[in-house]
N, C-alpha and C positions, 0 to 999 in steps of 0.2 A: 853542190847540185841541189838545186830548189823541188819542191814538189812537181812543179810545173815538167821539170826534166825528167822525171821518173815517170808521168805520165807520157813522155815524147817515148823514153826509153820500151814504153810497154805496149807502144801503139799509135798515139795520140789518138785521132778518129779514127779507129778502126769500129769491125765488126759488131764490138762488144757495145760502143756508142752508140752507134746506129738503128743497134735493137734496143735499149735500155731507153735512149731517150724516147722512139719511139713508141714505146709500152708506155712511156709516163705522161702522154704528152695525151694521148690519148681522151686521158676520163675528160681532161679542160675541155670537149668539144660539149662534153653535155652540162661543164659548172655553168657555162652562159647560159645555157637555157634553164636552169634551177635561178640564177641571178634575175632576170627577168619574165619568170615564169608567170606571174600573176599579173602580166598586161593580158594574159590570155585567160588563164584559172581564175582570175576575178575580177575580168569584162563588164563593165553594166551595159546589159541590152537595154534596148527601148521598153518602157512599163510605163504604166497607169492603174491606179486604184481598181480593185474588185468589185465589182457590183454588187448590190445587197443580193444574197439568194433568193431572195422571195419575189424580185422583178421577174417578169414575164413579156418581157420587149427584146423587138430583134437590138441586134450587137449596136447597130448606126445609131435608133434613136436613143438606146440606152446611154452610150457615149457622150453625143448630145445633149440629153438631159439630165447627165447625170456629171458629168466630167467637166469643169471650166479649160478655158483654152490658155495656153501661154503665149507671147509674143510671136510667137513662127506658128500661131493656129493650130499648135498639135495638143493633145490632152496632156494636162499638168501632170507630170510623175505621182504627186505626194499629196495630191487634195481631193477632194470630192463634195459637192456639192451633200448638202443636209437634206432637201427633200428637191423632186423633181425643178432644173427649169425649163418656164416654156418661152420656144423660140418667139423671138418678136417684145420680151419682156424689157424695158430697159432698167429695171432696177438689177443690184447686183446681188445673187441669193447666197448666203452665211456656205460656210465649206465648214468642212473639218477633214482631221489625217486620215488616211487608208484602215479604218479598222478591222476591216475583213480579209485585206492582204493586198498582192499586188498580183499584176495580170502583163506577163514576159512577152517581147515578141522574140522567142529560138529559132530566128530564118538564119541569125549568124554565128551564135552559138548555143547552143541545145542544153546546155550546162555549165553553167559554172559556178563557187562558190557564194553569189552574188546571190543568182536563185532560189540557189539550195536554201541558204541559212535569210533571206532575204535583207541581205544587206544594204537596203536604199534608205533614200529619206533621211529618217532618224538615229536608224543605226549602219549610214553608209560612212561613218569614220572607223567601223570596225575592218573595213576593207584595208582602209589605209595603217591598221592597229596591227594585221597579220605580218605585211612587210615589213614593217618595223622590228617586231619581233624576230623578223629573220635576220633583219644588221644586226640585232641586239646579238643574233647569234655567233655573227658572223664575228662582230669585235669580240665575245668574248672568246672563242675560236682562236683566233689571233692568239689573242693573249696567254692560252693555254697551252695550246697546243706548238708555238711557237718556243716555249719556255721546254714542254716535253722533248722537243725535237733535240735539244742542245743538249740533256741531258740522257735519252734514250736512243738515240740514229733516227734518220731520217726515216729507213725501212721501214720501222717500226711502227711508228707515227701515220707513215700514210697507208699500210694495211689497215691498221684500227681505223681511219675516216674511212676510207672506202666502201669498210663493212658498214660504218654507222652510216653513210648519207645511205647505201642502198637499204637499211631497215626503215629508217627514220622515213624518206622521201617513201617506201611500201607504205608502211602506217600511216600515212600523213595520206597516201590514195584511197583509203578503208576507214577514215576518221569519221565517225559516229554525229559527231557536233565538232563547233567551231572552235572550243576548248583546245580542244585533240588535237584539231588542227595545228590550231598554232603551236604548241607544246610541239608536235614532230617538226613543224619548221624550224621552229629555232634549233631544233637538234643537226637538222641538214645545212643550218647555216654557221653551224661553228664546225661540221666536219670539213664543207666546204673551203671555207676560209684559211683550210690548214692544208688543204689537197692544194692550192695555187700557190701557195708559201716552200711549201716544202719539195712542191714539182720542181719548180724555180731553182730551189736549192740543189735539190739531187742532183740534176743534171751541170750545171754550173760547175758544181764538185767534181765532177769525171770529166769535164772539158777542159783542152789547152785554153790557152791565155787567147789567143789569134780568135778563136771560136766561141766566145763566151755570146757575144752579141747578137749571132747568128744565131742562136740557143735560142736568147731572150726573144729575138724576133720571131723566131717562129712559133714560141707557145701562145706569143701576141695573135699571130697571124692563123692559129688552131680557134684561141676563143673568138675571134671574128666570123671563121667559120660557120663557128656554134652559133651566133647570131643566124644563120642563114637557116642552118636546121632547124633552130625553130621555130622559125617562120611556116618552114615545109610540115613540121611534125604538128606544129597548131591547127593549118589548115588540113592536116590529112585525120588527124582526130581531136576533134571539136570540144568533144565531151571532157570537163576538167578532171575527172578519176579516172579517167582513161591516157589524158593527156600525162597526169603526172606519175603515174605508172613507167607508164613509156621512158620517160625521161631519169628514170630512178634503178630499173632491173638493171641497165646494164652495168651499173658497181659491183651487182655480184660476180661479175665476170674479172673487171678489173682488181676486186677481191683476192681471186685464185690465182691469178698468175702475176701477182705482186708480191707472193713469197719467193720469186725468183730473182727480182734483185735484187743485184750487189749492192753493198752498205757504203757510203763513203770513205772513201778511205784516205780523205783527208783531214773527216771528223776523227775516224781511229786514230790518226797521228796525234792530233790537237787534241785528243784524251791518253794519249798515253797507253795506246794497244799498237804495240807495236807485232805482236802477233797476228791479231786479225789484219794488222794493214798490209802485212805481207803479204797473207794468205788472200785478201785482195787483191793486189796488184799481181800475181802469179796466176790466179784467175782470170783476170783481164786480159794479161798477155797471153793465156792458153787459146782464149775466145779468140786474141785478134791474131792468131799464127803465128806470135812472138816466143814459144815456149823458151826457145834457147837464150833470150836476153831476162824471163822472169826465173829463169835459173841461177842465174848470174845475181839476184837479190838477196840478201841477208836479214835477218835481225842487225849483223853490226852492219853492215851497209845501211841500212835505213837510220840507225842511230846517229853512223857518221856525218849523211846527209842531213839527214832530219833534226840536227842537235838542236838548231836554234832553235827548232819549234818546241823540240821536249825540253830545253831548258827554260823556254820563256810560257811556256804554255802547259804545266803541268796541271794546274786548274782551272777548270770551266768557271768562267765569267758570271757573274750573275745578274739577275737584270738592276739591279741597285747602281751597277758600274757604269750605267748610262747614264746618270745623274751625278754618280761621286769622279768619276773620273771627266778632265776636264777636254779633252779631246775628244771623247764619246759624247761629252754633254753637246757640245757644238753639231756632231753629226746628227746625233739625236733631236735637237728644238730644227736643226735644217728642214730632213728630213719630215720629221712630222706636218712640219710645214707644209711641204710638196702635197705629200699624203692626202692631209687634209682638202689642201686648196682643188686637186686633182678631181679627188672622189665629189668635193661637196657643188662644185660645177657640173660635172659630170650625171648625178643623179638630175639636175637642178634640171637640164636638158631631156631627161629622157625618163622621169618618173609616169609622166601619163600619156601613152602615145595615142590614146582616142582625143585627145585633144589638139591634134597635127589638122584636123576636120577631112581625113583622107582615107584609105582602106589600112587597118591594124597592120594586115600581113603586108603590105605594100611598102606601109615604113618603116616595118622593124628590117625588110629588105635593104631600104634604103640606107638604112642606116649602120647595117653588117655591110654594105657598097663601101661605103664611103673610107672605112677601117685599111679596104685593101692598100690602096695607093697613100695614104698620111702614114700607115705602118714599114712603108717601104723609102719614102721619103725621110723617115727618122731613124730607118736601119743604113742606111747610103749618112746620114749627118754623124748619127753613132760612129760608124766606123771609120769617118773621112776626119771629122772637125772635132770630134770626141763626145763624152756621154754630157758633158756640163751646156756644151752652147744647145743639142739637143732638147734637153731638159727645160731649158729658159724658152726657148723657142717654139715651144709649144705650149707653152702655159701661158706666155706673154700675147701670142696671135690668138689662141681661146679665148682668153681674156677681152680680148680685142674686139671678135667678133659678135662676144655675146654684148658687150656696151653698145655696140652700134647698133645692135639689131633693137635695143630700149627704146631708138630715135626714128624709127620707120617706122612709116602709119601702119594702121593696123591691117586696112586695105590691101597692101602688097603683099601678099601672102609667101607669093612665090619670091621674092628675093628674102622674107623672114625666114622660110623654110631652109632656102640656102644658105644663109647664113647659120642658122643651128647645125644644118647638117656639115658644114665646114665646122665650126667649133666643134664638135661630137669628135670629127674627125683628129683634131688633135689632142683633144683630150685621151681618146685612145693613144693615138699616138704616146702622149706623157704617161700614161698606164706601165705602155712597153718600157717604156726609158727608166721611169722610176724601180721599178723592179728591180730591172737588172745595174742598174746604181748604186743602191740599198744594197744588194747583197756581195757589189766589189768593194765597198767602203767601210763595212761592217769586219772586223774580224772572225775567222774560223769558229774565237770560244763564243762569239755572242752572236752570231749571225743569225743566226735562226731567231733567236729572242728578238734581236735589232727587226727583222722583218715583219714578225708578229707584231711588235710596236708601232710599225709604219702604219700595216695595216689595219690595227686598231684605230690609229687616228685617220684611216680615210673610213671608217667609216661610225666614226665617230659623225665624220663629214656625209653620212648618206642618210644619215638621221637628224641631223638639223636640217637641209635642206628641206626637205618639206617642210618647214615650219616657217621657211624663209617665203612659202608662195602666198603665205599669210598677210604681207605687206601688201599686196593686189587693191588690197580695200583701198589704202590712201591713193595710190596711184599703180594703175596697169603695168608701168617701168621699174617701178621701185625694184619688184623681185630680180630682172634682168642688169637692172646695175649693179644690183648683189652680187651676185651669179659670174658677174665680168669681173668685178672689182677686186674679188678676192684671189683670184687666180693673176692678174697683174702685179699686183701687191706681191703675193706667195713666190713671183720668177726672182725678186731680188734676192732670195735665199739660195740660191744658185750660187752667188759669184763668192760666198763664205764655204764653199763644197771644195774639195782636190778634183782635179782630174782622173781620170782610171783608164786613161786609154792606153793601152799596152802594160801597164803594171799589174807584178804577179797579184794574187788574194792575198793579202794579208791574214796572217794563223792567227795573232795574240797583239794585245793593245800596248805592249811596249814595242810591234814593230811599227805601228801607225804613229806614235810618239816620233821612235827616231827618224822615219819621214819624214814628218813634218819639220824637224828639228834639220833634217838635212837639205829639204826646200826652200829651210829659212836661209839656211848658208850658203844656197847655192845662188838665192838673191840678191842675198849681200855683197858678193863675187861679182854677180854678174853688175851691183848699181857700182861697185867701186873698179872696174876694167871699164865702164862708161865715166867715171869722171877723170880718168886717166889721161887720154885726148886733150879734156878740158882744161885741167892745169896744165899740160904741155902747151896748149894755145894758149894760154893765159903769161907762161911765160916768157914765150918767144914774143909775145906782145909788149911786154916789159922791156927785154933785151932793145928791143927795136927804137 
């Protein structure tokens, strides 16, 4: 009897799933809007230079005389004329920077960190410096907390982020100067990074084998959601210490009643608790109206079952084993791969949505739209065709759409636009897939580290991207070839990945050895029962 069967024996989806995943699945509605929070929290409205205070002229001709014009006739952000010009003059009068500050139009947002700390002009790569900070957090998040997870339980793991994104994201609403700022985001972004890691995990962990997919799809299909919310919660409070407030309290909810769930208890196994895994699974059964079959469980019942995990699995993996061992090293450079190519297109798409030339809330709408229908199209390939042609197939048509979109003029807006928001859409889509990929392929002792790993490298990938729109200067396409190229390239790493569709989770990396080891033999089999036919035709051809 496999793990998978004691989970049948205790329930499979009952009661106990139902509320658990639901309680976990939960806080992802608000990680999307902390992930993209700062197309709203740090907005640049429309500005122009401060007039010297000592002018005594209405607003019109001071603007006029004082403000040069840009190409679309509206006053330059970051310049100002040195001393009055007069209309009618054709010479062009000397400027210099905003020394007195700048002057906001708040018809569309009243506040945000852009104003406050006045981030334009010269010091508007400080905008782009806060997000950054926060992948910075977010990889290193991954990387920690991913390592903690494997050696401490998942439970554990994601009560302490819970507590940290809702202090950190408070403080980050109350932050003094820009300093502070950033310091509390990056904190919200390595909790965060561990709260979608380890959600993934938990729940996977208590699900039959048939159900695993449907898991993944639906935490996909939670953060799309959260795209929508915050579209709603941006436009219903404007104000960014107000906005990220909002977006932050309610972890201290998901805080309190996260000491209420159950621990994995197929991490217990794969450590060698065989008491708490009982006292788990007897629990689980109690919650799903099983009591008389979790009675029926032992410590030597679970030994007996469970032998090949506790004899192949008495030590937690470490993460060095993704390099030294040579079947992890392969999942591992695959993966990473994915990861990367994923995340570093996906930012590449959707880093600055005032640049869409449309309404903010309108596209970030559109662009949680589009998630619904690519997330259900890659839950129907998941479960029909398996996770690998899914996986390839949305990275290859990303890929796709965004090379073509580098070839259409600039004029067509509206089929650019569709084309990004097609791409958007499968990259989500590969979001979904990769996840829940990562963590069938991964063993029980390294899973959690394995996905922190992933996850480091996507976003690894969400911080070079921006650096990639740098190319702009030699040519307009450059970035968009990038952007495609990488994600075409990244689908070959697919066809070096196993399959996972209906195969139990693997506990420990000597059962993904003799897997493979029996995949090999079972193709060996199957190329020598096809040449079998053909020396029979070969030698009745002879005979003849």
């Amino acid at each position: 009897m496999a793990f998978n069967d004691l989970l049948k024996q205790v329930g499979g989806v009952g009661r106990f799933q139902k509320i658990q995943v639901t309680l976990v699945v939960l806080p992802i509605l608000l990680m999307a809007s902390h992930n993209t929070l700062q197309n709203f929290t740090a907005a640049i409205p429309p500005h122009h230079c401060l007039l010297p205070a000592h002018l005594n002229l209405s607003q019109g001709e001071g603007l006029q005389a004082w403000l040069p014009q840009d190409v679309r006739g509206q006053p330059e952000s970051c310049l100002r004329f040195t001393s009055p010009w007069v209309p009618g003059d054709n010479t062009t009068g000397d400027t210099e920077p905003c020394t007195d500050g700048w002057v906001y139009d708040n018809s569309t947002f009243p506040s945000t960190i852009v104003t406050e700390w006045d981030l334009v002009c010269s010091r508007r790569a400080l905008r782009h410096l806060a997000q950054s900070l926060y992948m910075v957090g977010v990889l290193l998040g991954a990387m920690a907390f991913g390592y903690l997870a494997d050696r401490l339980g998942r439970r554990r793991v994601l009560i302490l982020n819970y507590l940290q994104t809702a202090l950190s994201g408070t403080c980050a609403a109350y932050a003094p100067n820009f300093p502070i700022y950033c310091a509390f985001r990056l904190l919200s972004g390595m909790a965060l990074a561990s709260i979608a890691i380890n959600s993934m995990t938990l729940n996977v962990e208590w699900m039959p084998i048939h159900t695993r997919a449907c898991v993944g799809t639906l935490m996909g299909y939670v953060y799309s959601v959260g795209q929508f919310l915050l579209a709603g919660l941006a436009y219903a409070v404007p104000h960014w210490r107000h906005l990220q407030l909002t977006v932050s309290l309610p972890f201290f909810g998901a805080f309190i009643y996260a000491w209420f769930f159950t621990e994995s208890a197929r991490w217990y196994s794969s450590s060698g608790r065989l008491e708490l895994t009982l006292k788990a699974l007897q629990r689980v059964a109690r919650i799903n109206g099983k009591r008389e079959e979790g009675a029926k469980l032992s410590i030597e019942v679970l030994r007996t079952n469970l032998q090949k995990e506790l004899t192949l699995g008495k030590g937690q993996a470490s993460a060095s084993e993704l390099l030294r061992d040579r079947t992890l090293r392969r999942l591992f450079f695959c993966l990473s791969t994915l990861w990367f190519a994923t995340s570093f297109a996906y930012y590449g798409l959707v880093m600055d949505l005032q640049g869409f030339g449309v309404s903010i809330y309108l596209i970030q709408v559109i662009f949680g739209a589009v998630d619904l229908p690519a997330k259900l199209v890659c839950f129907l390939v998941i479960n029909s065709v398996g996770r690998r042609p899914a996986q390839m197939a949305s990275l290859l048509l990303a890929g796709i759409c965004i090379l073509v979109n580098g070839v259409i003029p600039q004029e067509q807006t509206v089929v650019r636009t569709s084309l990004a928001v097609l791409g958007k859409g499968c990259l989500a889509a590969s979001f979904n897939c990769i996840f829940l990929y990562t963590g069938e392929l991964y063993p029980t002792t390294i899973r959690q580290t394995g996905l922190g790993m992933g996850s480091t490298m996507a976003r690894v990938g969400s911080i070079v991207s921006p650096l990639v729109s740098l190319t702009a200067e030699l040519h307009p396409a450059v970035p968009l070839f990038i952007y495609g190229a990488v994600p075409v390239a990244a689908s070959a790493a697919t066809t070096l990945l196993p399959e996972t569709l209906g195969e139990p989770l693997p506990d420990t990396v000597q059962e993904l050895e003799s897997r493979r080891r029996g995949k090999a033999r079972r193709d060996q089999q199957e190329q020598q029962r096809q040449m079998v036919p053909l020396q029979s035709a070969t030698c009745e051809k002879s005979g003849l």
